[in-house]
PyMOL commands that place a pseudoatom at each C-alpha (Angstrom):
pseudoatom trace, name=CA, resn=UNK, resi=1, chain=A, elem=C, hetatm=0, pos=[62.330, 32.815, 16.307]
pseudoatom trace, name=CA, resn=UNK, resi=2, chain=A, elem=C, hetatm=0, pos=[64.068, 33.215, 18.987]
pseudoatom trace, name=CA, resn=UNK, resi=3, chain=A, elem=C, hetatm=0, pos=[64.606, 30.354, 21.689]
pseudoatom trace, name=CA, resn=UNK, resi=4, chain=A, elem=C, hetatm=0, pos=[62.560, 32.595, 24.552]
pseudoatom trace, name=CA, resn=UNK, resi=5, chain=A, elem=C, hetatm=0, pos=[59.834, 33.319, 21.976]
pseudoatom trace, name=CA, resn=UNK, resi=6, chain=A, elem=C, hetatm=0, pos=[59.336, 29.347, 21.213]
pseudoatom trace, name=CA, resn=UNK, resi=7, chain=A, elem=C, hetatm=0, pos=[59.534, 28.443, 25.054]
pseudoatom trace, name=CA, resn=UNK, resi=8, chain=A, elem=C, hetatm=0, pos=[56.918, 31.108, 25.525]
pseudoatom trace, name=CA, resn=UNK, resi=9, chain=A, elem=C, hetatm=0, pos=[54.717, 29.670, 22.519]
pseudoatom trace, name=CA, resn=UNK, resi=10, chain=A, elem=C, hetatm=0, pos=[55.308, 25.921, 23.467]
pseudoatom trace, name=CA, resn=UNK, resi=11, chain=A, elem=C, hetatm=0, pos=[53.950, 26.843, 26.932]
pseudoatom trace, name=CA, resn=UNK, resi=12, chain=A, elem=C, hetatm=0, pos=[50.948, 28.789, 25.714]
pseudoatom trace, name=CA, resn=UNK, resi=13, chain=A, elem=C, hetatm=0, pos=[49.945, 26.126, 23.751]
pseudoatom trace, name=CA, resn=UNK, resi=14, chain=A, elem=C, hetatm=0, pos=[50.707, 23.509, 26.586]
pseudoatom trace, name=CA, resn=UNK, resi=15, chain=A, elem=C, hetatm=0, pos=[48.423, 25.897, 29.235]
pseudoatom trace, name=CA, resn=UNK, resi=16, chain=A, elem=C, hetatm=0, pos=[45.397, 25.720, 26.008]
pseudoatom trace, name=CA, resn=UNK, resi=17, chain=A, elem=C, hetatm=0, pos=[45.852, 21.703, 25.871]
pseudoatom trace, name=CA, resn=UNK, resi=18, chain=A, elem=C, hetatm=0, pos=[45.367, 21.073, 29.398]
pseudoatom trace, name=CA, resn=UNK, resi=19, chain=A, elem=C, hetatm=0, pos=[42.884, 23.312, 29.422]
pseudoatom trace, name=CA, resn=UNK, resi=20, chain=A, elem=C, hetatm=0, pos=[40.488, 21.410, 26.512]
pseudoatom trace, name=CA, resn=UNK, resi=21, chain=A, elem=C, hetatm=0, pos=[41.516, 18.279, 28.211]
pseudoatom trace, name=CA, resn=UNK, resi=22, chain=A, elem=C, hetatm=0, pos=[39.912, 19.182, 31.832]
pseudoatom trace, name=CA, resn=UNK, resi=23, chain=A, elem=C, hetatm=0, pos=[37.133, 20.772, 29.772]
pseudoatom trace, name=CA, resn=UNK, resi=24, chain=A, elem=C, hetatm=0, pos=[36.710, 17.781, 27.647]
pseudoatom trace, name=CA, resn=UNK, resi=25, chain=A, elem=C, hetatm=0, pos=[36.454, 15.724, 30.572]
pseudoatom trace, name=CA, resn=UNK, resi=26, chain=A, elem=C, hetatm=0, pos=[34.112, 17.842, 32.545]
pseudoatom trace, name=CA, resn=UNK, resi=27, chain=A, elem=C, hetatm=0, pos=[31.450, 17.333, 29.787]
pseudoatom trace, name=CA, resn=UNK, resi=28, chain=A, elem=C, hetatm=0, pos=[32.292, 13.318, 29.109]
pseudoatom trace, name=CA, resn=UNK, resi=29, chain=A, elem=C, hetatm=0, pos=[31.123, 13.210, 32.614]
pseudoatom trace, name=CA, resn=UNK, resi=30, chain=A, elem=C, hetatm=0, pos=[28.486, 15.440, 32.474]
pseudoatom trace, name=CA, resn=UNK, resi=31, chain=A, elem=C, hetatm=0, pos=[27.059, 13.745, 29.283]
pseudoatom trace, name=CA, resn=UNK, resi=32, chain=A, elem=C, hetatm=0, pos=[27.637, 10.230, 31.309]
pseudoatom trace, name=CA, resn=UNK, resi=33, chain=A, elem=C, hetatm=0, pos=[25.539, 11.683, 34.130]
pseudoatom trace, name=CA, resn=UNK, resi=34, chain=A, elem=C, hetatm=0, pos=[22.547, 12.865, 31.834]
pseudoatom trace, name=CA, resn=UNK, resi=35, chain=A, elem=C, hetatm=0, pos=[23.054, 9.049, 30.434]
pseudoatom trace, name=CA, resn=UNK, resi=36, chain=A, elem=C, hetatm=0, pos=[22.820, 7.505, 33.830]
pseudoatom trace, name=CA, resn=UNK, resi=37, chain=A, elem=C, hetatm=0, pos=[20.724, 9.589, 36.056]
pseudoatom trace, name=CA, resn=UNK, resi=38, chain=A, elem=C, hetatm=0, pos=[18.192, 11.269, 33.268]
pseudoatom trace, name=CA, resn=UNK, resi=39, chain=A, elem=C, hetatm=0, pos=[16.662, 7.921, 32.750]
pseudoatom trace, name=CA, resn=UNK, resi=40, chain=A, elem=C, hetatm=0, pos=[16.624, 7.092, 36.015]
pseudoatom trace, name=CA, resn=UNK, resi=41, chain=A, elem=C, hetatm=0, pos=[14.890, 10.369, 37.374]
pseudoatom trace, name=CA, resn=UNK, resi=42, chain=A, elem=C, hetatm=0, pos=[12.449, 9.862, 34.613]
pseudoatom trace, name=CA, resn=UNK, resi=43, chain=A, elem=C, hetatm=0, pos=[11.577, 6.678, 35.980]
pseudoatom trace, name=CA, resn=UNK, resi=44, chain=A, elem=C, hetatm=0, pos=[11.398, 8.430, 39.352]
pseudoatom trace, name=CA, resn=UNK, resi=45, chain=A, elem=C, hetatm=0, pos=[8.965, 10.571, 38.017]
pseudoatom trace, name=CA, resn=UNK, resi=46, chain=A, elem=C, hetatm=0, pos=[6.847, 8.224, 36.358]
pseudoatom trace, name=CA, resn=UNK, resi=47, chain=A, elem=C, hetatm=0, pos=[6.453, 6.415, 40.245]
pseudoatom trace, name=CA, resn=UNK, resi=48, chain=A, elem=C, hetatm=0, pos=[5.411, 9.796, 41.559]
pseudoatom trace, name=CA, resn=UNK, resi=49, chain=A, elem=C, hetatm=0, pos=[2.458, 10.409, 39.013]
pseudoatom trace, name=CA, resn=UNK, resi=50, chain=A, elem=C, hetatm=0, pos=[1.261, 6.818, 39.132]
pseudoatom trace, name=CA, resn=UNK, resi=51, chain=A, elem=C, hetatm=0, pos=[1.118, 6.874, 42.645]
pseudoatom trace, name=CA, resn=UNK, resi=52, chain=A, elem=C, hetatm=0, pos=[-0.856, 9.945, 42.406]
pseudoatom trace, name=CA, resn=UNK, resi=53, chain=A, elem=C, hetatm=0, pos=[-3.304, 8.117, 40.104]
pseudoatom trace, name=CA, resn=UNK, resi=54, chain=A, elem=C, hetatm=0, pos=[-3.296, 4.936, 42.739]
pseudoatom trace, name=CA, resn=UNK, resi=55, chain=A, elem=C, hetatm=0, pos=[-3.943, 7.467, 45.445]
pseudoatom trace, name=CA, resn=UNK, resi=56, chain=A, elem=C, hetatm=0, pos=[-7.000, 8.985, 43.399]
pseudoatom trace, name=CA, resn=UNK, resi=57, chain=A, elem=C, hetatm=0, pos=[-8.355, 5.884, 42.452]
pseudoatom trace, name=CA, resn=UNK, resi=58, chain=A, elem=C, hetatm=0, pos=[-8.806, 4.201, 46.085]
pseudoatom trace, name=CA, resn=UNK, resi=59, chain=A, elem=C, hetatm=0, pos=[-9.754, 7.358, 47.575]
pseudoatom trace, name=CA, resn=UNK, resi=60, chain=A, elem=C, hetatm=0, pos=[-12.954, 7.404, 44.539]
pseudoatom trace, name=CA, resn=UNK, resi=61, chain=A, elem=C, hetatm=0, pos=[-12.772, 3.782, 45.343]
pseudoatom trace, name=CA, resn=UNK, resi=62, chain=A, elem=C, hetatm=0, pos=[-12.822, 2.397, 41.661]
pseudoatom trace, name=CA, resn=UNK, resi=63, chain=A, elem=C, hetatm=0, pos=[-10.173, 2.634, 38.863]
pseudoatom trace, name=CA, resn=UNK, resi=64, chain=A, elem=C, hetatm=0, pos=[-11.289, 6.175, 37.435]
pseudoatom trace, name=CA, resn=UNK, resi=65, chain=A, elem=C, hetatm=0, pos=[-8.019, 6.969, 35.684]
pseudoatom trace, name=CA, resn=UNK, resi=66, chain=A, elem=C, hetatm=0, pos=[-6.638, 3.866, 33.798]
pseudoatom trace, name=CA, resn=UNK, resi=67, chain=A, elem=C, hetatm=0, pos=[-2.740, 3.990, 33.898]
pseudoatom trace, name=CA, resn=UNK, resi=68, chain=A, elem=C, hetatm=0, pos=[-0.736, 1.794, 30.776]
pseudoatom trace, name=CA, resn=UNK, resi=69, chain=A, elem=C, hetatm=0, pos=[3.214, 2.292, 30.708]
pseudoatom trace, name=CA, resn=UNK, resi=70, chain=A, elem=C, hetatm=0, pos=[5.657, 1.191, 27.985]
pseudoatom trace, name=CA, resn=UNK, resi=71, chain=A, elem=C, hetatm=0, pos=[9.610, 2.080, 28.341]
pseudoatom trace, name=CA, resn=UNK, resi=72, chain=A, elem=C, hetatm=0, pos=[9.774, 5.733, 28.165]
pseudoatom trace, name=CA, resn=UNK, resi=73, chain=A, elem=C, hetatm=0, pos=[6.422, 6.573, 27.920]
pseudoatom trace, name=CA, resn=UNK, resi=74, chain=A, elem=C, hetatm=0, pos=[3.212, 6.253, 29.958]
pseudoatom trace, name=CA, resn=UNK, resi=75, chain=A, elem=C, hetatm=0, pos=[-0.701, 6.927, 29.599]
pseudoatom trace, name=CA, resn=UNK, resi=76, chain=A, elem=C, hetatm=0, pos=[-3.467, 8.061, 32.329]
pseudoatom trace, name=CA, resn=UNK, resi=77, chain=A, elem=C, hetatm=0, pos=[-6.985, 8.273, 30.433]
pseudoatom trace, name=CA, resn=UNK, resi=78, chain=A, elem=C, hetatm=0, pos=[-9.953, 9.596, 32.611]
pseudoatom trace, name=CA, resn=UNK, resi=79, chain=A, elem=C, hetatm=0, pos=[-13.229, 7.306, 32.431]
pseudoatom trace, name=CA, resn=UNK, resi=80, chain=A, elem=C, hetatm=0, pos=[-15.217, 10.496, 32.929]
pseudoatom trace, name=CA, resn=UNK, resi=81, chain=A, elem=C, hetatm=0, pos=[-14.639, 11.617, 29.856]
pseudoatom trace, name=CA, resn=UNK, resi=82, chain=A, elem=C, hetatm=0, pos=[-11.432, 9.468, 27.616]
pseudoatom trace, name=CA, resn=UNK, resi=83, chain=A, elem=C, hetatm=0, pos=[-8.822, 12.541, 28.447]
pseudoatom trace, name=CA, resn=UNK, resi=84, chain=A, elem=C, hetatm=0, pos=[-5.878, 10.836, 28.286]
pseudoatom trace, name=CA, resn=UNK, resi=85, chain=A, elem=C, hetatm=0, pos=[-2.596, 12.593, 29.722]
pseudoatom trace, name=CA, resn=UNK, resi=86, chain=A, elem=C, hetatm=0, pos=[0.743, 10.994, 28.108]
pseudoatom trace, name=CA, resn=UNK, resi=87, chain=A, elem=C, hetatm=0, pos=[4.172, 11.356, 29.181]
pseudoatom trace, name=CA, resn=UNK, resi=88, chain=A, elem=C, hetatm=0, pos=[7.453, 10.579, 27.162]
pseudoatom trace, name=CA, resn=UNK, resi=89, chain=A, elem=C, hetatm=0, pos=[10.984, 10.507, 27.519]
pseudoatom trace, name=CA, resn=UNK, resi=90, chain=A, elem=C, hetatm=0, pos=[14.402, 10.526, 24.938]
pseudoatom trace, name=CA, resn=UNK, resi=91, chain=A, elem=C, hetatm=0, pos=[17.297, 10.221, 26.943]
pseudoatom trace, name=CA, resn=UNK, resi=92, chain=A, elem=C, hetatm=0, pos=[18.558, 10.653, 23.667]
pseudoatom trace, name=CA, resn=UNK, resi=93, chain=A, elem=C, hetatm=0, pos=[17.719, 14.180, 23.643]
pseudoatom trace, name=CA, resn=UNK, resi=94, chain=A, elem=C, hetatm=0, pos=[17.055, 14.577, 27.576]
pseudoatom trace, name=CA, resn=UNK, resi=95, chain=A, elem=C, hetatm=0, pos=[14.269, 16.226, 26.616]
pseudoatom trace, name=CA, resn=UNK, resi=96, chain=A, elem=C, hetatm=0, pos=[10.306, 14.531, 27.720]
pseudoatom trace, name=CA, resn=UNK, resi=97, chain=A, elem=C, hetatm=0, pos=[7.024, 15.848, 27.545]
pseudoatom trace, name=CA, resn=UNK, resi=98, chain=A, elem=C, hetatm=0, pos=[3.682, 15.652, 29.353]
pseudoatom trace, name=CA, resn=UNK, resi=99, chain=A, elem=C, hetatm=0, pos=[0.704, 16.131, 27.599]
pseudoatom trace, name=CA, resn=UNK, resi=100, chain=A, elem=C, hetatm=0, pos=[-3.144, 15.964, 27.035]
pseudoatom trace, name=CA, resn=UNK, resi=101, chain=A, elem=C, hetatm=0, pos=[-4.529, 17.105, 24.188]
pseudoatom trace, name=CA, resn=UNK, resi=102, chain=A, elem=C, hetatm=0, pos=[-7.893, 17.409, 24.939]
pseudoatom trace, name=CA, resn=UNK, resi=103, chain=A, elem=C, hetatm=0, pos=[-6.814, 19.595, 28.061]
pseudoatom trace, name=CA, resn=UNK, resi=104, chain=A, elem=C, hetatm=0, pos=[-4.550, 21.732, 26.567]
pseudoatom trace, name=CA, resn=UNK, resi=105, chain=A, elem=C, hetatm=0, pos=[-2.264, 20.522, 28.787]
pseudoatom trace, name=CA, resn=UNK, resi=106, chain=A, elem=C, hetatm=0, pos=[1.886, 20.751, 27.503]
pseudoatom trace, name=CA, resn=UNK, resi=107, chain=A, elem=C, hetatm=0, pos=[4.736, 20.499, 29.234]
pseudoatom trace, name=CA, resn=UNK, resi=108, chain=A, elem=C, hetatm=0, pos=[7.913, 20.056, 28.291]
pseudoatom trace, name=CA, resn=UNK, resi=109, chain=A, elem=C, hetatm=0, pos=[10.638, 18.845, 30.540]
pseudoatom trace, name=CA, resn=UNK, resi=110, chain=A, elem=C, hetatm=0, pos=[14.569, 19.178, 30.320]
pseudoatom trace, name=CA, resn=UNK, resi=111, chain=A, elem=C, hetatm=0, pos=[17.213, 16.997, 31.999]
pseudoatom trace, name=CA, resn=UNK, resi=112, chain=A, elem=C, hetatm=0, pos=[19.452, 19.533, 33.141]
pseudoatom trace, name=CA, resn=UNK, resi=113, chain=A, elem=C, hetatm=0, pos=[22.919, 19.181, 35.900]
pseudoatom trace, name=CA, resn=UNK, resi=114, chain=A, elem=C, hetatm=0, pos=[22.867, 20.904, 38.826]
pseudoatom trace, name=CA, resn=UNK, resi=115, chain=A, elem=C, hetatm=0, pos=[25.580, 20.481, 41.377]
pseudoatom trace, name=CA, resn=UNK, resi=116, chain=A, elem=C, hetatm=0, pos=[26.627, 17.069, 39.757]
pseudoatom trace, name=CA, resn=UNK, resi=117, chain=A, elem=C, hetatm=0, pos=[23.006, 15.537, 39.721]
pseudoatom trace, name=CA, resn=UNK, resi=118, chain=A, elem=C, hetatm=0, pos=[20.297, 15.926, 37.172]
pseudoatom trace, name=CA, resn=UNK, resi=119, chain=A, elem=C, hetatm=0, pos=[17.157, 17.347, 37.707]
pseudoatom trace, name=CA, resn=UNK, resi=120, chain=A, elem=C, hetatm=0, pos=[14.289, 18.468, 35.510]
pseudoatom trace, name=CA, resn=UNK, resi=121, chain=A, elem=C, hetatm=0, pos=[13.655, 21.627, 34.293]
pseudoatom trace, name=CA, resn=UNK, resi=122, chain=A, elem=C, hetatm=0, pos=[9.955, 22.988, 32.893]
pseudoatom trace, name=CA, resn=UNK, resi=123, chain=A, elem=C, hetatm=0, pos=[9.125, 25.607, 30.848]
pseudoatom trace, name=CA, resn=UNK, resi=124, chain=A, elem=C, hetatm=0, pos=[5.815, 25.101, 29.272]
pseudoatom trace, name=CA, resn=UNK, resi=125, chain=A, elem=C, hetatm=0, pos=[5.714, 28.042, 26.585]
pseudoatom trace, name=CA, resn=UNK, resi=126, chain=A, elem=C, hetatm=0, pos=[9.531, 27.217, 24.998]
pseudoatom trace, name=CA, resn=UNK, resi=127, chain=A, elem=C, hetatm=0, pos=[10.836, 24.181, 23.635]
pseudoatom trace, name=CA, resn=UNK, resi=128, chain=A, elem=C, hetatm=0, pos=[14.176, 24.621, 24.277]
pseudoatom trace, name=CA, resn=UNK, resi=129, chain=A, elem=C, hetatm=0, pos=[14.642, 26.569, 27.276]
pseudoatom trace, name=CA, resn=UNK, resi=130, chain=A, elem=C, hetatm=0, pos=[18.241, 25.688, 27.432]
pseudoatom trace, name=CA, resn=UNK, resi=131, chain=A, elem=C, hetatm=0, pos=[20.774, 26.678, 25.910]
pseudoatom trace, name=CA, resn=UNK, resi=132, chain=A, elem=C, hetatm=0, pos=[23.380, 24.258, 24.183]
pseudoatom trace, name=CA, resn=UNK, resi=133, chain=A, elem=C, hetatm=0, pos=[27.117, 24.476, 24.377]
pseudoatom trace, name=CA, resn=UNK, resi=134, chain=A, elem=C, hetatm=0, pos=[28.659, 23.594, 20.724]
pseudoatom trace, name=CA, resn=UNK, resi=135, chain=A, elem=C, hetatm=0, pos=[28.996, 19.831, 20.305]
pseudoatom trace, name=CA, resn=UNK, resi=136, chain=A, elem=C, hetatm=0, pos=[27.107, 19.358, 23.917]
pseudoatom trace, name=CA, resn=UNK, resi=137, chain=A, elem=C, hetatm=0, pos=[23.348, 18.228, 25.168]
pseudoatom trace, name=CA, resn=UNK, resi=138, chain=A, elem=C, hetatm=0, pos=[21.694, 20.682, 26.789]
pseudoatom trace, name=CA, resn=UNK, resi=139, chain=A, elem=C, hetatm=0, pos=[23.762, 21.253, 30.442]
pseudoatom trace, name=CA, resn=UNK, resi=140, chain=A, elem=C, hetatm=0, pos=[22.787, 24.041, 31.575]
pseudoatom trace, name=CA, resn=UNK, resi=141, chain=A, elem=C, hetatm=0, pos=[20.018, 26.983, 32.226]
pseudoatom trace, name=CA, resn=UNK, resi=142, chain=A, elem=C, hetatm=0, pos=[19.645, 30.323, 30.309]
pseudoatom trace, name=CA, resn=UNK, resi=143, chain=A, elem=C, hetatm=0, pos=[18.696, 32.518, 33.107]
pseudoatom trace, name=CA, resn=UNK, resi=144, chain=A, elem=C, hetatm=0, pos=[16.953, 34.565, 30.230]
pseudoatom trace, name=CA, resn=UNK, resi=145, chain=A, elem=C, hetatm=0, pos=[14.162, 31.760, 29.739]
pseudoatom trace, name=CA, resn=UNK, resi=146, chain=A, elem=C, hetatm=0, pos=[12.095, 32.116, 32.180]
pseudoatom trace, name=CA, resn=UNK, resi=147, chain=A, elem=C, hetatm=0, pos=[13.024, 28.032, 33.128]
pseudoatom trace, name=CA, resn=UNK, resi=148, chain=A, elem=C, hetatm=0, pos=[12.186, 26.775, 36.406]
pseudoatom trace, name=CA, resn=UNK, resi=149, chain=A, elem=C, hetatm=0, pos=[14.344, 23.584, 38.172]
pseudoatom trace, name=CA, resn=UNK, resi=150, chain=A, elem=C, hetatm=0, pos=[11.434, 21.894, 39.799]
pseudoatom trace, name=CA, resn=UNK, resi=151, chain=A, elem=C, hetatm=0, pos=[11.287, 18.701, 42.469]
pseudoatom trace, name=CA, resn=UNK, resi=152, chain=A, elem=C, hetatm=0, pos=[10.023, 15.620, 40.532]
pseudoatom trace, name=CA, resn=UNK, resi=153, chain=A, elem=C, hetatm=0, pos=[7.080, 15.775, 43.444]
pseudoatom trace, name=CA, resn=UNK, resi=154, chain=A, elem=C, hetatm=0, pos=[6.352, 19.142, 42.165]
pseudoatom trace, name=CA, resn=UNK, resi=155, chain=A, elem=C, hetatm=0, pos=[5.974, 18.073, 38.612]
pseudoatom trace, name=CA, resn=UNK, resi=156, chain=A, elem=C, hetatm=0, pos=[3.770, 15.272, 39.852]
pseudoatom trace, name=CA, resn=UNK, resi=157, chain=A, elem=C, hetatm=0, pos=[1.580, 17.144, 42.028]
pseudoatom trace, name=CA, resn=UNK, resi=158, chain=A, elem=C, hetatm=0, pos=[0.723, 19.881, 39.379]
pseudoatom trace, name=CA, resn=UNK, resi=159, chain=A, elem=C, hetatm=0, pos=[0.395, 17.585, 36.390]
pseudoatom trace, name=CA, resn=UNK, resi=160, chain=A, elem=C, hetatm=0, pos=[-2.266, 15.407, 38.482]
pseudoatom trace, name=CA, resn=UNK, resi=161, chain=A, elem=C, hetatm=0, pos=[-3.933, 18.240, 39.820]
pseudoatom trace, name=CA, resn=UNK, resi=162, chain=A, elem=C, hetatm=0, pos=[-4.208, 19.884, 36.434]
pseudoatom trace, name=CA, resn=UNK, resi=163, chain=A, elem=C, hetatm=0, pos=[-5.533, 17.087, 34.879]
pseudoatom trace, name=CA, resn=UNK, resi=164, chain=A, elem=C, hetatm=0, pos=[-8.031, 16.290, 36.897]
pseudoatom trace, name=CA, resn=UNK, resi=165, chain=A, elem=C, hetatm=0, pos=[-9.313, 20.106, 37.491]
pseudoatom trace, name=CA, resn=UNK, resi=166, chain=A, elem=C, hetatm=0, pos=[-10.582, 20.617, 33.885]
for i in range(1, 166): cmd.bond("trace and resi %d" % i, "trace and resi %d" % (i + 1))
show_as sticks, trace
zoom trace
């Protein structure tokens, strides 16, 4: 080999290093956010809904829909009928879900980064509307899924609505 050949190699190699490095470190921070924030917005969410229910409940003027919560998860059942409406979160996975099953109500949520903050993603027909990159939580959307980024208030707003229209 000659001595231009190995300098052009050595750099190569250098350039591919860095490279893995500053895309190693891009998705320890990414995977710290999910860690942090995910949680966090879940709990967020969580707020939202059972301040939905609160709202409900002194505008009937009695406690209609019941509300129990234990860590992740959380429980709304109607007195009108026992639907209950259940909600659950792995940060593990960043993945939740929201459902009833007497309502045929399922959705699934996704923690998902957007411009270095998480957010939730829904997409009530797939499971796993997001692609993963190898070795990686899910980070980011699929435009081919048919996912939608919604505000936690959003999420909220629909999921109360829904389960008290049927």
């Amino acid at each position: 080999m000659t001595n231009d050949l190995v300098k052009q190699l050595a750099e190569s190699y250098k350039q591919r290093l860095e490279s893995k490095r500053e895309q190693d470190a891009h998705s320890q921070r990414q995977e710290q956010l999910l860690n942090t924030v995910g949680p966090r917005r879940w709990a967020e969410l969580r707020n939202l809904i059972k301040s939905r229910r609160d709202r409900f409940n002194q505008e009937i003027g009695y406690e209609a829909l019941s509300w129990e919560a234990q860590g992740q998860s959380f429980s709304i059942t109607r007195d009108l009928d026992g639907a209950v409406l259940e909600g659950v979160y792995d940060p593990v996975s960043c993945f939740g879900a929201l459902t009833s099953e007497k309502l045929q109500i399922d959705r699934k949520i996704n923690a998902v980064i957007i411009d270095d903050d998480v957010q939730f993603c829904t997409n009530p027909e797939d499971d796993d509307p997001l692609r993963r990159e190898p070795g990686h939580r899910r980070i980011r959307l699929d435009d081919n899924t048919g996912s939608e980024v919604e505000k936690l208030e959003e999420i909220a707003e629909r999921l109360i609505t829904d389960f008290l229209s049927f």
